[in-house]
SEBAFI-255722 format. One record per atom (N, C-alpha, C, O): residue in one letter; chain; atom name; x, y, z. Coordinates in nm, 4 decimals. Atoms other than C-alpha are relative to their C-alpha. Layout:
<pts>
A|A|CA|X|Y|Z $
...
</pts>
This chain:
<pts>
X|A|N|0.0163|0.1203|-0.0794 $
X|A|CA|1.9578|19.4272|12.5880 $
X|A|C|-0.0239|-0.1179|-0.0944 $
X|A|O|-0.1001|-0.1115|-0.1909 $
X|A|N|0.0143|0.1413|0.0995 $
X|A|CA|1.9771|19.0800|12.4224 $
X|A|C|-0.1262|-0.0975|0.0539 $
X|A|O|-0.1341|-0.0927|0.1766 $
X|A|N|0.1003|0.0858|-0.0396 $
X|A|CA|1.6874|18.8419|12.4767 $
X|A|C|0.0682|-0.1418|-0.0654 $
X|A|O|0.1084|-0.1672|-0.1789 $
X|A|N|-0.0535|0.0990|0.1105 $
X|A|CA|1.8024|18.5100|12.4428 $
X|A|C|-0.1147|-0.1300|0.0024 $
X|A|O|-0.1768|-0.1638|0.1031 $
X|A|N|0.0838|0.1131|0.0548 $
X|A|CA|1.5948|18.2191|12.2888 $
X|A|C|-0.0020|-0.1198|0.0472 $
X|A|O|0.1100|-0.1532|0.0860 $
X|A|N|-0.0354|0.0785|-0.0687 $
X|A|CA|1.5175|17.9101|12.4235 $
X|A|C|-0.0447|-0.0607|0.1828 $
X|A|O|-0.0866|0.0335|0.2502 $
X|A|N|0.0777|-0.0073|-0.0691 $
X|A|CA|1.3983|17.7716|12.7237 $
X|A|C|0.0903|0.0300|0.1371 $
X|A|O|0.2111|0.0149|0.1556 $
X|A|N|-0.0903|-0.0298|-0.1625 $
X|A|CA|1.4750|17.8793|13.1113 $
X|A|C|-0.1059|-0.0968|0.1267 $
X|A|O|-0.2119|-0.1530|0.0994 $
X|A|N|0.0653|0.0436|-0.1086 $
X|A|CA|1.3527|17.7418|13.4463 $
X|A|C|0.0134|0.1485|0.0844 $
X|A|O|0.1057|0.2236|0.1160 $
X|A|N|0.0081|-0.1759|-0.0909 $
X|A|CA|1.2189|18.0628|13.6376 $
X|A|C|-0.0902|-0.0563|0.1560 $
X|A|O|-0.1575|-0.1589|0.1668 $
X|A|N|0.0576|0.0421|-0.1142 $
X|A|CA|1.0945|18.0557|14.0006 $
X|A|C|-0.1393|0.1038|-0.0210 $
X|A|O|-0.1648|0.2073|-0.0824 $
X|A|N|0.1432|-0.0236|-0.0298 $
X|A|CA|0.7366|18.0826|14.1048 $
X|A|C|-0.0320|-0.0089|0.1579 $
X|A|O|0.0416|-0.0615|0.2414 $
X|A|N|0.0396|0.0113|-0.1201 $
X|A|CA|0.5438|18.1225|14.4065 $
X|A|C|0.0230|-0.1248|0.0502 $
X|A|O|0.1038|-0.1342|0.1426 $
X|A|N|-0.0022|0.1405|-0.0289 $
X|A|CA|0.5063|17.7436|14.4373 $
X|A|C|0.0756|-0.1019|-0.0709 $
X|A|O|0.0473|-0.2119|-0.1183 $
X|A|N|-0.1285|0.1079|0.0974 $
X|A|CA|0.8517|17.6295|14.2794 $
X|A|C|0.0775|0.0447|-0.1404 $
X|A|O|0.1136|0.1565|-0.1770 $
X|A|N|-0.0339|-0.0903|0.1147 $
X|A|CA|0.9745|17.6385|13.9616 $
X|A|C|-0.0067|-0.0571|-0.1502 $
X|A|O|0.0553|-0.1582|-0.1833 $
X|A|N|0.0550|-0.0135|0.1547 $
X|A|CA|0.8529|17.6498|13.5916 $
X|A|C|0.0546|-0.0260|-0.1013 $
X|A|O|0.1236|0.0752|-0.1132 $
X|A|N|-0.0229|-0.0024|0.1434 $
X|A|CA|0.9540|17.5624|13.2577 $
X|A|C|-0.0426|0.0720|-0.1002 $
X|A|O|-0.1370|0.0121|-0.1517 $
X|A|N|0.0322|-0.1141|0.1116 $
X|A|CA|0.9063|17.8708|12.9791 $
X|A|C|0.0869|0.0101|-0.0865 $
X|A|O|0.2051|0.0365|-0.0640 $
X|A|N|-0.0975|-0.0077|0.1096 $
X|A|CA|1.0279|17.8635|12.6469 $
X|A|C|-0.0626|0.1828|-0.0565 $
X|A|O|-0.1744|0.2331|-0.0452 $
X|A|N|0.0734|-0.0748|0.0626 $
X|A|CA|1.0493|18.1898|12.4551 $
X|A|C|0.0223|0.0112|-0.1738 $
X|A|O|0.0614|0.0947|-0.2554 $
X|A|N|-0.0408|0.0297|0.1952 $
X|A|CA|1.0627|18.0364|12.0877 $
X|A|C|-0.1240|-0.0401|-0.0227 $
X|A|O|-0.1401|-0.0695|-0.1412 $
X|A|N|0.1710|0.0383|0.0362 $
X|A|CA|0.6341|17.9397|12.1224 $
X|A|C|-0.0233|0.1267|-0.0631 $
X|A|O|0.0551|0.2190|-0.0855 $
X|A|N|0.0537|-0.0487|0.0768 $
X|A|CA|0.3671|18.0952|11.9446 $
X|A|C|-0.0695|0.1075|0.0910 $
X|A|O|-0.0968|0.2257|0.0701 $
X|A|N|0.0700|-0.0777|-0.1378 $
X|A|CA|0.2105|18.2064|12.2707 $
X|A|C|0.0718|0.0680|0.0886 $
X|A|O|0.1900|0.0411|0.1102 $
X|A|N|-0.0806|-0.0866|-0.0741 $
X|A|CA|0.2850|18.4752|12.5056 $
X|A|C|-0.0761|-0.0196|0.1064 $
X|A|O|-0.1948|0.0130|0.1029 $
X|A|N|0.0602|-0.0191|-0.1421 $
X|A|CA|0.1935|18.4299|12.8427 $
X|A|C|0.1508|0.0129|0.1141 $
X|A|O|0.2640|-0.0274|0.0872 $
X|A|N|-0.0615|-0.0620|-0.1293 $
X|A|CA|0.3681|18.5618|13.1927 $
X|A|C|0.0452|0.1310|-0.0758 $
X|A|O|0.0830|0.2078|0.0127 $
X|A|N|-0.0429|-0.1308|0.0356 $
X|A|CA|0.4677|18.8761|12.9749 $
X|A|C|0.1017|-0.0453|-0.0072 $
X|A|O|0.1344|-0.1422|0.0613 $
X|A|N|-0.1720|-0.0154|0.0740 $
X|A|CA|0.8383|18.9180|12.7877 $
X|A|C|0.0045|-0.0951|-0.1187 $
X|A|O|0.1190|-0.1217|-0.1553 $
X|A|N|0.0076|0.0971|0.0488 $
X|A|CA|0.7126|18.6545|12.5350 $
X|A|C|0.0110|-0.0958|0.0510 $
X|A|O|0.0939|-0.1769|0.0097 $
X|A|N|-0.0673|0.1840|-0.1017 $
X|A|CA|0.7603|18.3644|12.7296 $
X|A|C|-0.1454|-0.0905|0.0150 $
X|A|O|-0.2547|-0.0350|0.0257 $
X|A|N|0.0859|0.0928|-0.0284 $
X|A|CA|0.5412|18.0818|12.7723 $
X|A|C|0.0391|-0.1180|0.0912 $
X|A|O|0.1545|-0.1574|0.1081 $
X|A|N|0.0121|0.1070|-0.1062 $
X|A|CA|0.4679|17.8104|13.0210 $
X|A|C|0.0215|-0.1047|-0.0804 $
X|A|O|-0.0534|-0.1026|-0.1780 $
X|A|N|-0.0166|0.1136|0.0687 $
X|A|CA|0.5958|17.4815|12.8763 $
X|A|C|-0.0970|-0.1473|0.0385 $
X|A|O|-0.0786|-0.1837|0.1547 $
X|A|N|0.0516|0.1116|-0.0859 $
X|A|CA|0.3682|17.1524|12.9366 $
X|A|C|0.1279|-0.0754|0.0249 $
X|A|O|0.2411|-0.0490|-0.0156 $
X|A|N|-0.0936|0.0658|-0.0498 $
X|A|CA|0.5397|16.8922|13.1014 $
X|A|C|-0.1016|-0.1601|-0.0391 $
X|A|O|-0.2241|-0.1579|-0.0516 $
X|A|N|0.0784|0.1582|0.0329 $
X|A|CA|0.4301|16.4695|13.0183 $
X|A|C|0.1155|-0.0742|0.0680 $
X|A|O|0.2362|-0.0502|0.0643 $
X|A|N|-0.0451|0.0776|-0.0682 $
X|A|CA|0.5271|16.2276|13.2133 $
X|A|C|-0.0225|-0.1524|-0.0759 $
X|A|O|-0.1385|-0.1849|-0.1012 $
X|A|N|0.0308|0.1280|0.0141 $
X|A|CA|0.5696|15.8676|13.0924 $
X|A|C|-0.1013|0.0191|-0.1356 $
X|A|O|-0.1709|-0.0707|-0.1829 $
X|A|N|0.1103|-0.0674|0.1756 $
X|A|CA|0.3641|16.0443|12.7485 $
X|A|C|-0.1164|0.0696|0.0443 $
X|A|O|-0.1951|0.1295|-0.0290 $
X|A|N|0.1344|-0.0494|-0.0381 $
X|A|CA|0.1048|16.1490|12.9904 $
X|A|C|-0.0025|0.1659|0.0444 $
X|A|O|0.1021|0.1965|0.1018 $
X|A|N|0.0052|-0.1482|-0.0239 $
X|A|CA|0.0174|16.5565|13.0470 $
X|A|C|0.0005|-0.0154|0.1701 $
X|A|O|-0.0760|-0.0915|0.2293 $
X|A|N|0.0395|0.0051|-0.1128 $
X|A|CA|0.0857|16.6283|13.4011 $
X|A|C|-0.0141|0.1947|0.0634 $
X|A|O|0.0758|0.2787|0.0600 $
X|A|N|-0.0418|-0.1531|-0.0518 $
X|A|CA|0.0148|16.9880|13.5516 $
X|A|C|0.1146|-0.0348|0.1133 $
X|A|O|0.1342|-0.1334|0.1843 $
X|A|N|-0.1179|0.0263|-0.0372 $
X|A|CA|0.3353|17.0941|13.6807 $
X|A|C|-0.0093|0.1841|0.0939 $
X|A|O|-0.0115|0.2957|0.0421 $
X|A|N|-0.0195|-0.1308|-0.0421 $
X|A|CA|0.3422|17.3674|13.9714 $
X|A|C|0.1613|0.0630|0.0368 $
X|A|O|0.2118|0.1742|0.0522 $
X|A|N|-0.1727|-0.0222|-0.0613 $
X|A|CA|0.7269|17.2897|14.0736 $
X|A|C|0.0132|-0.1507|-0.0655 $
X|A|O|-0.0510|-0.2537|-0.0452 $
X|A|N|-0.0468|0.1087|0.0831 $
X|A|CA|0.8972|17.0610|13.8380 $
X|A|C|0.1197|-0.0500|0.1093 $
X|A|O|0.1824|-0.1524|0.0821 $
X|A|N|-0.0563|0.1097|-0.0735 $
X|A|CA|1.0990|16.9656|14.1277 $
X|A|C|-0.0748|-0.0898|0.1275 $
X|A|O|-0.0160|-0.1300|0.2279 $
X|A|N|0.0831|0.0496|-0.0785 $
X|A|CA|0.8170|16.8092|14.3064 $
X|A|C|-0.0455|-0.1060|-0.1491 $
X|A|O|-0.1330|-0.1843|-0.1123 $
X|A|N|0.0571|0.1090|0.0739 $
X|A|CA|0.7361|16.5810|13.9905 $
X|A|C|0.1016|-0.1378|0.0039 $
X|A|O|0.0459|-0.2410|-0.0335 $
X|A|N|-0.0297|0.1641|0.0393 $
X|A|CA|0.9842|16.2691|13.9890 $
X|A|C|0.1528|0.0446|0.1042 $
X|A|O|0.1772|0.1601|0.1393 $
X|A|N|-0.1783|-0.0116|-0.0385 $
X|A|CA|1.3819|16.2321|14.1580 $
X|A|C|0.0973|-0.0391|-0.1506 $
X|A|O|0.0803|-0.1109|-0.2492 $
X|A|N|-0.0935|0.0180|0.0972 $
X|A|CA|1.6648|16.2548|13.9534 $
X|A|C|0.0511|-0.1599|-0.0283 $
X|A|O|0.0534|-0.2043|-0.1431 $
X|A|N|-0.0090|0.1311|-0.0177 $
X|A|CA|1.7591|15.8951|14.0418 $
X|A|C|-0.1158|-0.0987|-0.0584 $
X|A|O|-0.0831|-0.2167|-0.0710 $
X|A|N|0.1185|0.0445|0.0506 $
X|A|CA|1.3924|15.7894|13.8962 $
X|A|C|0.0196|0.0197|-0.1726 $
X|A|O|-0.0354|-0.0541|-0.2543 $
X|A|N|-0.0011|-0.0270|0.1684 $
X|A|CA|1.4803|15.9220|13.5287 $
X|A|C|0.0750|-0.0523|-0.0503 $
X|A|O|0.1857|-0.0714|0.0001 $
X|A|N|-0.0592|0.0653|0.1174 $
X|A|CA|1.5766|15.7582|13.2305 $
X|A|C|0.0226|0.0610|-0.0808 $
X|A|O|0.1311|0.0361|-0.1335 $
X|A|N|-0.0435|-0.0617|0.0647 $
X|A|CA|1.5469|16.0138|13.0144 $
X|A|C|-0.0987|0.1394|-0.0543 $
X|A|O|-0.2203|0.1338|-0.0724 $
X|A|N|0.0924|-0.1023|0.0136 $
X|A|CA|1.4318|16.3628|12.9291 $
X|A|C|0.0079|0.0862|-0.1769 $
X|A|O|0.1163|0.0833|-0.2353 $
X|A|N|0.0497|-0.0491|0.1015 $
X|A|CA|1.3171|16.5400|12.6102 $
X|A|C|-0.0624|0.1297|0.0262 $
X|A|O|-0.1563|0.1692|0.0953 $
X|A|N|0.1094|-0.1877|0.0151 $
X|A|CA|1.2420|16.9165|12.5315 $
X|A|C|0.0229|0.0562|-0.1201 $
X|A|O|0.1186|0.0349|-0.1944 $
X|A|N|0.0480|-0.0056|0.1230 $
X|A|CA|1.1231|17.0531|12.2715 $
X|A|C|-0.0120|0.2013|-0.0080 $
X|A|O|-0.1224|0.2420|-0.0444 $
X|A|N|-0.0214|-0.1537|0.0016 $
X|A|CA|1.1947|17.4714|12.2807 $
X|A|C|-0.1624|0.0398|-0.0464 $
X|A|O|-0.2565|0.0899|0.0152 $
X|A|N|0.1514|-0.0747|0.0915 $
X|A|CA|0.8992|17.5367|12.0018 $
X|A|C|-0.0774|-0.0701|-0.0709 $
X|A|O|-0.0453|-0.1883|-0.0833 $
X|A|N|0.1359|0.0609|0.0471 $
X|A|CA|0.5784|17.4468|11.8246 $
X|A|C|0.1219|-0.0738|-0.1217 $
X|A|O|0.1004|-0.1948|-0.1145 $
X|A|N|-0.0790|0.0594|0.1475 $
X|A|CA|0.8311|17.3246|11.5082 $
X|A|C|0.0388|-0.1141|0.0064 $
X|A|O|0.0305|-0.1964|-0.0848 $
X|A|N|-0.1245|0.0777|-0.0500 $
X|A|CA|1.0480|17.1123|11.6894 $
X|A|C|-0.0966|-0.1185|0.0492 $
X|A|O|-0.0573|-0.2320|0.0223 $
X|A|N|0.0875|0.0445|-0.0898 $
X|A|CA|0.7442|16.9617|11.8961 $
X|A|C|-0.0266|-0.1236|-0.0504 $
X|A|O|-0.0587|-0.1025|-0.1674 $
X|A|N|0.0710|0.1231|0.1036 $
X|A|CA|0.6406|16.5738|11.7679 $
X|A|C|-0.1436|0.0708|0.0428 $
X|A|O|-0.1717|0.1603|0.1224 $
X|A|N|0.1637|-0.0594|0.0059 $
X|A|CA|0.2651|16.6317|11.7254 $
X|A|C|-0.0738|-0.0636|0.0618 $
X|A|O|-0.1919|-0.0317|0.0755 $
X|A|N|0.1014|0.0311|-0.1263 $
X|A|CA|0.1680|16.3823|11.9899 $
X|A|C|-0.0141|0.1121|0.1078 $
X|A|O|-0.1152|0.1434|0.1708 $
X|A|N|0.0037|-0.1081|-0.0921 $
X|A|CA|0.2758|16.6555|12.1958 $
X|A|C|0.0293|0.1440|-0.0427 $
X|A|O|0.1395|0.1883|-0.0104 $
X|A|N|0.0398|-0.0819|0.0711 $
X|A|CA|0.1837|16.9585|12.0155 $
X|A|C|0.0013|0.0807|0.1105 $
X|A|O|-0.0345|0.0250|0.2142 $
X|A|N|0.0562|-0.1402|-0.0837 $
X|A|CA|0.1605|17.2968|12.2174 $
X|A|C|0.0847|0.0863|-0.0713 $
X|A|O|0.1954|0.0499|-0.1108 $
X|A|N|-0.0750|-0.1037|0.0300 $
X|A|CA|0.2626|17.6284|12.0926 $
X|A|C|0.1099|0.0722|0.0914 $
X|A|O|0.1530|0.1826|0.0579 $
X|A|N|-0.1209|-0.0247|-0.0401 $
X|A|CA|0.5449|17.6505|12.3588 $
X|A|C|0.0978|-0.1061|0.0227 $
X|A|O|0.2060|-0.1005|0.0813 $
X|A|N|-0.1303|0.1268|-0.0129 $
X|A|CA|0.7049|17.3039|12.3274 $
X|A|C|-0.1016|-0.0841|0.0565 $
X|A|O|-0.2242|-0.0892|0.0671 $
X|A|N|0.0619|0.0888|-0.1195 $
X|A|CA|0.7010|17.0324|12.5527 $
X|A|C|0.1544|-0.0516|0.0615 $
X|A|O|0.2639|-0.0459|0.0056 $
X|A|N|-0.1152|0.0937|-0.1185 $
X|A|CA|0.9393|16.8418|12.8515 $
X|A|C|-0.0311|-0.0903|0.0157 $
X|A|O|-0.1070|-0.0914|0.1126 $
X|A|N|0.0392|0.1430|0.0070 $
X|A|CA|0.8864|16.4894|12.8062 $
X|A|C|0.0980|-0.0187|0.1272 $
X|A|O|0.2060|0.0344|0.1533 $
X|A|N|-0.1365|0.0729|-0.1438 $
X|A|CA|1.0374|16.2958|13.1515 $
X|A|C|-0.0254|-0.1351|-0.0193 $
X|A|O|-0.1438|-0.1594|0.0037 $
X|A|N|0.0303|0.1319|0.0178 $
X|A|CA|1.0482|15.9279|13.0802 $
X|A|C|0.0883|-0.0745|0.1223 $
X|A|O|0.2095|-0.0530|0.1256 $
X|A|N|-0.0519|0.0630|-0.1632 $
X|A|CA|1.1301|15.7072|13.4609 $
X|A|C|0.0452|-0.1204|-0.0924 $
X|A|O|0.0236|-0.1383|-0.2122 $
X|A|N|-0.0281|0.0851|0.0089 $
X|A|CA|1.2828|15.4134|13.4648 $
X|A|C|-0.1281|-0.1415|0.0222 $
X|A|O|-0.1079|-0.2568|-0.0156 $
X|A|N|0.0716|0.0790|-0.0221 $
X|A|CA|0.9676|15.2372|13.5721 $
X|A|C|-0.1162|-0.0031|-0.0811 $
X|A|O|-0.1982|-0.0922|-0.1032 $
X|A|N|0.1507|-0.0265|0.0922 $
X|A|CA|0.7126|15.3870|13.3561 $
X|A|C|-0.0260|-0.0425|-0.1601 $
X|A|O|-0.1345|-0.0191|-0.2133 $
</pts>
């Protein structure tokens, strides 16, 4: 079986998730980790990333697979998903 690298959107009870599995951290089991999400630069908990903004609202998005790749404002050992709006 191949595992492939990189991040996925997986469903959850309450929506659906961002998990990279190129972090340092293992959480949900299979290596995978929960990715933060920042809004406008700011940390937002994220239970369903399609409940955070409309597509029509974005300007532009940023992700970051792994801790390497990561700028170090936004540091986490599974990345990050920057969403930058048009208004923010």
């Amino acid at each position: 079986r191949t595992v492939q690298r990189g991040v996925r959107i997986v469903p959850t009870q309450n929506g659906r998730i961002a998990v990279s599995s190129r972090g340092s951290a293992t959480i949900l089991g299979s290596g995978t980790c929960v990715m933060p999400v920042y809004l406008n630069g700011a940390h937002v908990p994220v239970e369903d990333l399609d409940s955070l903004v409309s597509v029509d609202e974005l300007a532009g998005i940023e992700v970051y697979a792994g801790p390497s790749e990561t700028p170090i404002q936004w540091s986490h050992p599974c990345g990050a998903i920057l969403l930058w709006t048009r208004t923010g």
